[in-house]
N, C-alpha and C positions, 0 to 999 in steps of 0.2 A: 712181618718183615722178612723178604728174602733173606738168603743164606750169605749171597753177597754182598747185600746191605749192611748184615752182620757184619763181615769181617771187616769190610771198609770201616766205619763203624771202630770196629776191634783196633783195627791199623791206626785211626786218627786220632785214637784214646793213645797208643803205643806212644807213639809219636809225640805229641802233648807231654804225656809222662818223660819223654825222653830230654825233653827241651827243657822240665824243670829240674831234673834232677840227670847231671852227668851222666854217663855211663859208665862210672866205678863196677866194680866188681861187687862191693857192697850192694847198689843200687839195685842192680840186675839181680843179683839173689834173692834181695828183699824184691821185687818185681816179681820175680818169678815164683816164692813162697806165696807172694797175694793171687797169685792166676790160678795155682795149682789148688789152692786152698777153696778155690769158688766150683772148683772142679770135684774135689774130694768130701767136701762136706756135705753135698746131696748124696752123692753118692752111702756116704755112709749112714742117712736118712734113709732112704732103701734100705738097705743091709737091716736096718734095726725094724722094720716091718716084716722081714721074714724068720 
C-alpha cells in the first residue's frame, strides 16, 4: 500500500471516528492517547531488543 493510500486511509478512519463521537475535548485526548499509543508501543519493542 502506497504511503498515500495510508493516509487517505488514516483520514477516512479520522473522520468516521469523528462522526461517532463529538469532538469533545475528552474525545480528542482519548483519540489521541490511542494514535500515539500505536506509535510508542513498537517503538518501545525495539528499545527492549537492544
Amino acid at each position: 500500500m502506497s504511503i498515500s493510500q495510508t493516509l487517505q486511509n488514516y483520514w477516512a478512519g479520522m473522520a468516521a471516528y469523528n462522526r461517532c463521537h463529538p469532538p469533545t475535548f475528552t474525545s480528542q485526548w482519548q483519540a489521541f492517547k490511542s494514535e500515539a499509543s500505536e506509535f510508542i508501543r513498537p517503538l518501545a519493542e525495539i528499545r527492549k531488543m537492544f
